[in-house]
TORNU-243065 format. One line per 4 residues: number of its first residue (from 1); their letters; for each residue x, z, y of C-alpha. Coordinates in Angstrom, 1 decimal. Layout:
<sites>
NUM> A> X Z Y; ...
</sites>
This chain:
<sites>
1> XXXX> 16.1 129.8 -63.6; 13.8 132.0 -65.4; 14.5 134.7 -68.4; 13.1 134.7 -72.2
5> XXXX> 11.4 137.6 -73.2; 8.9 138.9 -76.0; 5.2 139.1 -75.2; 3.2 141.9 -76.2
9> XXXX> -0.8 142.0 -76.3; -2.6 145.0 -75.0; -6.0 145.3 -75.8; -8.4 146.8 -73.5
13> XXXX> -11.9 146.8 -73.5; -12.0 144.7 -70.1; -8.6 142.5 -70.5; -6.2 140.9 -72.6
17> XXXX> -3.2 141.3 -70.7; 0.7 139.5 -71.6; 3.5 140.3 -70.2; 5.8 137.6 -69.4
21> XXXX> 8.7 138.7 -67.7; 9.9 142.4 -67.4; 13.0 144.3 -66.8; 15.0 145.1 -69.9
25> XXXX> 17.5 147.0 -68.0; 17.4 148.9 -65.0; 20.4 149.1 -62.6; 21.6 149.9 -59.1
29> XXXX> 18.9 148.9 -56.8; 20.2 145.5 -54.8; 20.9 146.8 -50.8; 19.7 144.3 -48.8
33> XXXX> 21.0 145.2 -44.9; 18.4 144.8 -41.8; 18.4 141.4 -40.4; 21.0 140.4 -37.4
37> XXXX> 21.1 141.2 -34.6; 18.9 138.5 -32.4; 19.2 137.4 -28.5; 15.8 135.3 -28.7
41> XXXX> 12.4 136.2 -27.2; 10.5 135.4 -31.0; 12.6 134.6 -34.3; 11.7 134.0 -37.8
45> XXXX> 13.4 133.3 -41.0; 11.6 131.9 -44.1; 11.9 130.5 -47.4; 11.0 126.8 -46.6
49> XXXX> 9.5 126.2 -50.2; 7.6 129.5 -51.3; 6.7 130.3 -47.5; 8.2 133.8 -47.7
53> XXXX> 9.5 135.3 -44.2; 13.1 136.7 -44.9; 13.4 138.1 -41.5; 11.1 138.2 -38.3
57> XXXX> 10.5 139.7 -35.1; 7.0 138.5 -32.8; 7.2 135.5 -34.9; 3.3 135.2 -33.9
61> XXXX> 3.8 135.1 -30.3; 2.6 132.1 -28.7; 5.3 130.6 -26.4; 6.1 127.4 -24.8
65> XXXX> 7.6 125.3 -27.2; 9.2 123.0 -25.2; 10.5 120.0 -27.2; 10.0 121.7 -30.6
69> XXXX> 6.6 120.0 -29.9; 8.0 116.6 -30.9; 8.0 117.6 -34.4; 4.3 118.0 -34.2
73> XXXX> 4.0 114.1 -32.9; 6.5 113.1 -35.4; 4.8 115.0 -38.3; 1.0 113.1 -36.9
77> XXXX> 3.0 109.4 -37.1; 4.6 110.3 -40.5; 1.0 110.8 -41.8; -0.8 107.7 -40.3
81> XXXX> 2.4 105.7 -41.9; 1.4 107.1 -45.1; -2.0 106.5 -44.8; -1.6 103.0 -43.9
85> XXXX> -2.4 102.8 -40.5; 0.4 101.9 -39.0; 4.1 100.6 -40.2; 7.7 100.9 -39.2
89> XXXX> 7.8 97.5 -38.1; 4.4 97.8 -35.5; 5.6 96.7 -31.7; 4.3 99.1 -29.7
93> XXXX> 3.5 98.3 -26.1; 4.9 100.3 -23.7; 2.2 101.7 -20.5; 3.0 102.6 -16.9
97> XXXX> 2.6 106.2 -18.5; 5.1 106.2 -21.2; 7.4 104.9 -18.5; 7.1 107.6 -16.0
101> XXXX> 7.2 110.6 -17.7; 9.6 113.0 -16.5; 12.5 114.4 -18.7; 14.6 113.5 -21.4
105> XXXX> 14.4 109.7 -21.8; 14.8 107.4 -24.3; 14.9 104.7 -21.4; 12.2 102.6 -22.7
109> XXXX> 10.6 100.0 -20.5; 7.1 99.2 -18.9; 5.7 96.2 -20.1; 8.0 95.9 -23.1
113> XXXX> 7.1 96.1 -27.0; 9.4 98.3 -28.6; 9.4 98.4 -32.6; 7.9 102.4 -34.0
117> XXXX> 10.9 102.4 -35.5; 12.9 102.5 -32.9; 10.5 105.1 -31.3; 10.6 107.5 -33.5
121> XXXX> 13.9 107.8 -33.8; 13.8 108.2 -30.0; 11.3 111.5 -30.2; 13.6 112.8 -33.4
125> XXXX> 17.3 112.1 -32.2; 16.8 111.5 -28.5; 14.3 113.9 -27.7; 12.4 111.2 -25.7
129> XXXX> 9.4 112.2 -23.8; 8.6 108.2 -22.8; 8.7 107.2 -26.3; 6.6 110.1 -27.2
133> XXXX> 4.0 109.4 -24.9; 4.4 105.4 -26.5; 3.8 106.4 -30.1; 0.5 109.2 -29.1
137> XXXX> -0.9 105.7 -27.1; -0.8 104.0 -29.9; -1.9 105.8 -32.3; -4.8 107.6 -30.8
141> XXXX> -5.4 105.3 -27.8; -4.5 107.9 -25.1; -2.4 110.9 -25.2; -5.1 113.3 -25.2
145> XXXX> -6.8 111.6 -28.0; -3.1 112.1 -29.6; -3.3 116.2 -29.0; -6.7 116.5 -30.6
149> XXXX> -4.9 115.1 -34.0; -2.3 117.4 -33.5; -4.2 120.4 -33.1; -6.8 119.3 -36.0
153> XXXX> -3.4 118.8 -38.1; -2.1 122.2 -36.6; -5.8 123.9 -38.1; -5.1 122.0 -41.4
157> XXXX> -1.5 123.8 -42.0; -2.6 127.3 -41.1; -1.1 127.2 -37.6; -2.6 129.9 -35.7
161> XXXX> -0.8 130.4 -32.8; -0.7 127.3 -31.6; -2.2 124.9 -29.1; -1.5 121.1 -27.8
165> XXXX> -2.2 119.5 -24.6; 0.5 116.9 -24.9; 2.9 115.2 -27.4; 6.5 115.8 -25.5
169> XXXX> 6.3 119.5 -25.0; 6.3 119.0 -21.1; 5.2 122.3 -19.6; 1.6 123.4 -18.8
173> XXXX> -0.3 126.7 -19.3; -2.1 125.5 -22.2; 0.5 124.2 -24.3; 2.1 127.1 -27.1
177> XXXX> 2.9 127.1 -30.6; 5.3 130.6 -31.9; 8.1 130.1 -34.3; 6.1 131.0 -37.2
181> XXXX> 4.3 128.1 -36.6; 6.9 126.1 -35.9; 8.7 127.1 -39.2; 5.2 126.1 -41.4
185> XXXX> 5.5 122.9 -39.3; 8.5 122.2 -40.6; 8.4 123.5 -43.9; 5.2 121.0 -44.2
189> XXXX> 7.2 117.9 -42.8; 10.0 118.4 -45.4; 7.8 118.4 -48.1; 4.8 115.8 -47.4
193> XXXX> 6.9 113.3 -45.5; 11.0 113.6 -46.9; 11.7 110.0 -45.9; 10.4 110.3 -42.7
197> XXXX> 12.5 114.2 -42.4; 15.7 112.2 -43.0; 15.8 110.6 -39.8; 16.2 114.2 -38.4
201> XXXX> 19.7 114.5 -39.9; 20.5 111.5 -37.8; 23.8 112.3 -35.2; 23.3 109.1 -32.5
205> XXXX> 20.9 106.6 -32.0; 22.1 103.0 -30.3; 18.7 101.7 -28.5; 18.7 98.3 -26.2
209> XXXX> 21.5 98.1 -23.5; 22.8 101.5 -23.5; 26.5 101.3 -23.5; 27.0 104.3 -25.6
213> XXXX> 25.1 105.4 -29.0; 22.7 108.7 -27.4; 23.5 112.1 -30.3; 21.2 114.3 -31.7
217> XXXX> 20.8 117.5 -29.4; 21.0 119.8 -32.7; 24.3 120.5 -32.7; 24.3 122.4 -35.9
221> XXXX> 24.3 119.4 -38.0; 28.2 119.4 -36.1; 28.6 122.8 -37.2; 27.0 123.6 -40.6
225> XXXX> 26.7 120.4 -43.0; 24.1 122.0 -45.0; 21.8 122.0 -42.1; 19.6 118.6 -42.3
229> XXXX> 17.3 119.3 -39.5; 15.2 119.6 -37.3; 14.9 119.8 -33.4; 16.0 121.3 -30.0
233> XXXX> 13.7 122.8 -27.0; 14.5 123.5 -23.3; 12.5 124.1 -20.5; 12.7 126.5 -17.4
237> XXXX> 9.4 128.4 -19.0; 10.3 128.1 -22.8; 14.3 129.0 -22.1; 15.9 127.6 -25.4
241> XXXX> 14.8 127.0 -28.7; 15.7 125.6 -31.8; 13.9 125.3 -35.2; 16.9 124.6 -38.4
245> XXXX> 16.6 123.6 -41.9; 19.3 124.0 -44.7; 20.0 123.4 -47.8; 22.5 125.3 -50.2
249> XXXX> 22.4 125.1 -54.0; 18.2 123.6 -54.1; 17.7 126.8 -52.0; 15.6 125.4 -48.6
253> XXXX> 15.9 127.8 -45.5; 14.3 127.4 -42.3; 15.0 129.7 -39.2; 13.7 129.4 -35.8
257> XXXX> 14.3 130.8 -32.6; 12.7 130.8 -29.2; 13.0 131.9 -25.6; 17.4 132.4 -25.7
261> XXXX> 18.9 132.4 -22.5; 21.6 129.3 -23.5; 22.2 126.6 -25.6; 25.0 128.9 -27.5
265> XXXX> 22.9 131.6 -28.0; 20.5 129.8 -29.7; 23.0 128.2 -31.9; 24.5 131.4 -32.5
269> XXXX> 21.4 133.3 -33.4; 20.1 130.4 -35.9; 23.5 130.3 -37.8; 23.5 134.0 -38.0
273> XXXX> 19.8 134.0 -39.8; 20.7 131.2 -42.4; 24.0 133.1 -43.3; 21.8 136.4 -43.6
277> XXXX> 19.4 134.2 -45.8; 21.6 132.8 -48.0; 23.9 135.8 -48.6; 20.7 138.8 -49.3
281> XXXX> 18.3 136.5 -50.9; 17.3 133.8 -53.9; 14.8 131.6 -54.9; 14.5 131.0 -58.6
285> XXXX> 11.3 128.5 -60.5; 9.7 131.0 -63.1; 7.0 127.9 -64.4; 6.0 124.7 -64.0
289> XXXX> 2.9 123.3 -63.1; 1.1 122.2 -66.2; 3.7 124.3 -68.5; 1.0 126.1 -71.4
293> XXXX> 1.8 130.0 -70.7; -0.6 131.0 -73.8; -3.2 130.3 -76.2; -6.0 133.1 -76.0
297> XXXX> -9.1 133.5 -78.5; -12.2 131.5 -78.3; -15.2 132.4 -79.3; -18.0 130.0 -80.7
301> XXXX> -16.3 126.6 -80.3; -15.0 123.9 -82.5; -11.5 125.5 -82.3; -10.3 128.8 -82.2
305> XXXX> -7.4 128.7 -79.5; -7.5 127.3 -75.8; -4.6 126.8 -74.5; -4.3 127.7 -70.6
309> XXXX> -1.8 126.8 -67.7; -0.9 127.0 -64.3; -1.7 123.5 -62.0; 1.4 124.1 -59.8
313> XXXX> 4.9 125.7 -59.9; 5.3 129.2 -59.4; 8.6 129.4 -57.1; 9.8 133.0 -56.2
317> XXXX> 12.1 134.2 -53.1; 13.7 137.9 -54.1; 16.8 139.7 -52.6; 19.5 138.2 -54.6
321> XXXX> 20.4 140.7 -58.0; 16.6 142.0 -57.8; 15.5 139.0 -60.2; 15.9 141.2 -63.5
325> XXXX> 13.0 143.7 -61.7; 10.4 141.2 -61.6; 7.4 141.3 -63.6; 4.7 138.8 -64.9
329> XXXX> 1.7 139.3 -66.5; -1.3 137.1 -67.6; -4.5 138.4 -67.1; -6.7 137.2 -69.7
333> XXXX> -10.4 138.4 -70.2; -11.2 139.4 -73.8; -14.5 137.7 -74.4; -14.0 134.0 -73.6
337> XXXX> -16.5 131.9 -75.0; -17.2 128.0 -75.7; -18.2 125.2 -74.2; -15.2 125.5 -71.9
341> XXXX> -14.4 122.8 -69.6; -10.4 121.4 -68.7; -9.3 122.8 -65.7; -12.1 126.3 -66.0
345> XXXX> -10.5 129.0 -64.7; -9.8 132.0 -67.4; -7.6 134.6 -66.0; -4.8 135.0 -63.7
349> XXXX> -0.7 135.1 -63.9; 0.6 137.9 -61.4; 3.9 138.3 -60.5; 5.1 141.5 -58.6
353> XXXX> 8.1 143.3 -57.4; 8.1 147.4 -57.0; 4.2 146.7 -57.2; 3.9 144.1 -54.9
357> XXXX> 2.4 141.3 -55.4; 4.6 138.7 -54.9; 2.6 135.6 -56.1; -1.2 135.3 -58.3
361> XXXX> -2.5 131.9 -59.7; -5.5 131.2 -61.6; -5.1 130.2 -65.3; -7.0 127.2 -66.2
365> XXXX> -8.0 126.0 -69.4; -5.5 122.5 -70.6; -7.9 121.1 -73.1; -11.8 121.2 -73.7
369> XXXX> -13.5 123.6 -76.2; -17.3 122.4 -76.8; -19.5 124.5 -78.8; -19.4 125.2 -82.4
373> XXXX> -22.4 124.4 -84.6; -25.1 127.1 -85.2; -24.0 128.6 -88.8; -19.9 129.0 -86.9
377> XXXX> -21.3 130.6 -83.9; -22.5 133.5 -86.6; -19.9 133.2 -88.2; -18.1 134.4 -85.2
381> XXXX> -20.6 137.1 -84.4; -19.9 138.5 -87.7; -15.8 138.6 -86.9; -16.6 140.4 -83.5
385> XXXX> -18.4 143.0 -84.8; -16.2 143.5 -88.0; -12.9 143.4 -85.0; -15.1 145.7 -82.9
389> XXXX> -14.3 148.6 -85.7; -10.6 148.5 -85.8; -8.0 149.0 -83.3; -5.6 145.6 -82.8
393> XXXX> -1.7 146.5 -82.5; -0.6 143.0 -83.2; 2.5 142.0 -81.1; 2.6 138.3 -80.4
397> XXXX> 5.3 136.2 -78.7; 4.8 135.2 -75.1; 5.8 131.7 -73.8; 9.4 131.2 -73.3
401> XXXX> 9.7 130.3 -69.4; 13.7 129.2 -69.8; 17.0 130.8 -70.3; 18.9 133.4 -68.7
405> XXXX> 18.6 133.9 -64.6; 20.7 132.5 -62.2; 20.9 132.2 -58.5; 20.4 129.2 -56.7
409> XXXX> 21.8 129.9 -53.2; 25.9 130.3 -53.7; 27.2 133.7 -53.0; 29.4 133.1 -50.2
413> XXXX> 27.2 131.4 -47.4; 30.4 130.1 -45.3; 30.3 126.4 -44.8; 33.2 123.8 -42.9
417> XXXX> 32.7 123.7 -39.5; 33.4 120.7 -37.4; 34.1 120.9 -34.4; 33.5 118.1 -32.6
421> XXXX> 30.0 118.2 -31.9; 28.4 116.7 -28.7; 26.8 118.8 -26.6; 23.1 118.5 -25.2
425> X> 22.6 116.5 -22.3
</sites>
């Protein structure tokens, strides 16, 4: 998903800089149309694997996010599974408390164990406010206890608009998160905890004597089968919100919306912003973590070549037909001497668009160099003055990063539509 091209080396006296990727032809700029038009209080639109926001407006606010919350409490329990501390199979006790919280229900009882299992699929598909209160007792002792960890997780992903009083989303005046937020959340759960995420595309849950199975209150998964996730919001303060996920063609969108005046609205609105998503804009891998991206000069060590990387993928989000404008250098400085350790930094890979830069990594050396022994180290002083004299015009060839572009995201967004989804209780 990247393109070949030829590296040249330009000298300078700070830098050694190689380009990587550049335009070989320059066409029609790409038009890329504003966003949709959107019903909702806050909105945003991002790239769920490179972060980048597509589409936005007051995605910062801090509003009451209602039920979106429970993705916060399942995102705390999906890291004390993989930590060890608890397991899938743990009977949870259930308190007075759990039992008479208000709201949506997953109609557990006082006094009764109930597997985590079965609870977490009750804050995920049912929305259950008892069987979130259940798992934040358990886990942290009291539910209080519980908010701390989810605000302290909430610090950790860059979350800055939000606060946590609870773990069900239950209204109070200190209670907010913003759809940004809510869309890091989720781009985080996705990628950390992907077992855990695939309860979320779960339509029903059948728990104890309930006569019927109780459905998921995302009603997109109905409506658009690329949509995998993630989870509804209503209160009288909040109004109604929904956060989605999709995936088309290894492409990962995430929209969320807050504060619409209905359940259709919200739907509506979220559709609307993945079809904008996957029609404007793609997503393309230009290098692999670990992949050697060049070999620069060394002075005074036992070899004459390092050879120096990137430690994790660079993934870029572009409006789709703009991937033949990006460009990618390597910054490398000139003078790089021995001993050099594996993983010391020596330059920087930039990638930018119309002079903005999209993404910058630090280059870090792939092998040891130690130091050369006293008569090579004047050796080498003797070839830096001699090179000092003369210009260097030499054209080298740059890594090859892959094979022709192509998109990821199809170019008609337009999925099947069933019909017969439930609608929230």
């Amino acid at each position: 998903m990247s393109t070949s091209a030829s590296a040249r080396r330009i000298r300078t006296v700070a830098a050694t800089v190689v380009i990587l990727v550049t335009a070989t032809v320059q066409g029609a700029p790409a038009i890329v149309p504003d966003p949709p038009s959107i019903s909702a209080k806050s909105y945003i639109l991002m790239d769920g694997q490179t972060r980048t926001v597509l589409a936005e407006r007051d995605s910062d606010e801090p509003l009451p996010p209602a039920s979106l919350t429970k993705i916060m409490t399942s995102f705390v329990a999906a890291a004390e599974l993989s930590a060890g501390r608890i397991a899938l199979d743990d009977q949870v006790p259930i308190s007075v408390k759990a039992w008479r919280t208000s709201g949506s229900k997953m109609f557990v009882r006082e006094g009764t164990e109930v597997s985590l299992n079965d609870l977490l699929r009750g804050i995920i598909i049912v929305s259950g406010n008892d069987a979130s209160v259940a798992v934040a007792e358990y886990i942290a002792g009291a539910e209080d206890a519980f908010a701390d960890m989810m605000n302290m997780h909430a610090k950790d992903l860059g979350m800055t608009a939000s606060r946590f009083v609870n773990a069900s989303g239950l209204p109070d005046d200190g209670h907010y998160s913003s759809a940004k937020d809510m869309a890091i959340l989720s781009a985080a759960l996705i990628e950390r905890f992907p077992d855990h995420y695939r309860m979320y595309s779960e339509k029903s849950f059948q728990y104890g004597e309930i006569e019927r199975p109780q459905v998921n209150r995302n009603r997109l998964l109905w409506r658009d089968k690329s949509v995998d996730g993630v989870k509804t919001g209503m209160t009288e303060a909040a109004g109604y919100c929904l956060v989605a996920a999709a995936l088309r063609e290894g492409t990962r969108l995430i929209a969320a919306v807050m504060g619409s005046e209905n359940d259709e609205d919200r739907l509506r609105d979220t559709q609307k912003l993945l079809a904008y998503g996957f029609r404007y804009f793609e997503t393309h891998d230009l290098y692999g973590g670990g992949e050697p991206l060049a070999t620069p000069r060394v002075w005074y060590g036992t070899v004459e070549e390092v050879t120096v990387g990137i430690d994790a993928p660079i993934r870029i989000t572009v409006p789709r037909g703009r991937y033949d404008d990006l460009s990618a250098v390597l910054d490398i400085p000139d003078g790089i001497e021995a001993p050099i350790a594996e993983g010391d930094t020596l330059g920087v890979v930039r990638v930018t668009l119309d002079d903005e830069v999209l993404a910058e990594r630090s280059l870090l050396a792939q092998t040891a160099v130690p130091e050369a022994g006293f008569f090579s180290r004047r050796g080498d002083d003797l070839e830096r003055f001699v090179s000092g004299l003369f210009s260097d015009s030499d054209e080298e060839k740059a890594p090859n990063p892959g094979t022709s572009p192509k998109a990821d995201a199809p170019t008609d967004p337009d999925v099947p539509l069933d019909t017969d989804a439930p609608t929230e209780s």
